[in-house]
C-alpha positions, -999 to 999 in steps of 0.1 A, spaced: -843 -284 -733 -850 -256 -712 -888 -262 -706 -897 -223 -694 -876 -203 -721 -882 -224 -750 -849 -234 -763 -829 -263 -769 -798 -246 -784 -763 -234 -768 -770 -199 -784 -789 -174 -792 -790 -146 -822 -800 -116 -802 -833 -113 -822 -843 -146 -807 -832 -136 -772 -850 -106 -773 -880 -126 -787 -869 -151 -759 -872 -122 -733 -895 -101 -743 -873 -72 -749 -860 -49 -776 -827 -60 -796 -814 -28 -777 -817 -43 -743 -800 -74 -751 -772 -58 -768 -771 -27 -737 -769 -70 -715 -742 -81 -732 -720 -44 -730 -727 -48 -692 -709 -82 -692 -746 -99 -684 -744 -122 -713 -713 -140 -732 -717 -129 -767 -702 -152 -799 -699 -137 -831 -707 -157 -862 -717 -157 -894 -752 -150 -883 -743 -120 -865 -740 -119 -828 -750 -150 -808 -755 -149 -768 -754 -184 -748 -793 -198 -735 -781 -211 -705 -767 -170 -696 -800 -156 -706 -821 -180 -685 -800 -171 -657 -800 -136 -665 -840 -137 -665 -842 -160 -633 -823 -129 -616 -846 -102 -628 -875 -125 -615 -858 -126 -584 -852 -87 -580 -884 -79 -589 -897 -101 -566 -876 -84 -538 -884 -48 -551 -849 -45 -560 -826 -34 -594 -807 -67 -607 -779 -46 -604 -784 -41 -567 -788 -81 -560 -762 -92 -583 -740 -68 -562 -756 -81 -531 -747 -119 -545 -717 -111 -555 -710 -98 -517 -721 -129 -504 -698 -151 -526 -673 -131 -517 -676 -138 -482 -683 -172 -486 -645 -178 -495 -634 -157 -463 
């Protein structure tokens, strides 16, 4: 279980994700269009993975704890992975 979201399942519908996150259904969907969550569709609509989300929100924590966008330090980790494998 993941003790500090709440959740035990795989997936997500994007209601509970946004419940989850404390966002609008908007956001979540505007998350997944960005390629920041895997989306599944199924019979009960769209479904995003729990384990993306948490690490979604663990990033947001972390920018805003560094005064930064998520976009700018997912860049800036993506940079350094990149330069990892150099």
């Amino acid at each position: 279980m993941d003790e500090e979201y709440g959740t035990t399942r795989a997936w997500l519908t994007v209601d509970e994700a946004a419940h989850v996150a404390e966002v609008s259904r908007q956001t979540v969907y505007g998350w997944i269009a960005r390629g920041r969550l895997r989306r599944y569709p199924s019979d009960e609509g769209t479904l995003v993975e729990s384990t993306g989300l948490a690490q979604l929100l663990a990033a947001r924590r972390s920018a805003s704890a560094a005064g930064v966008q998520v976009d700018t330090l997912l860049r800036w980790m993506g940079e350094a992975d990149a330069s990892d494998g150099a």
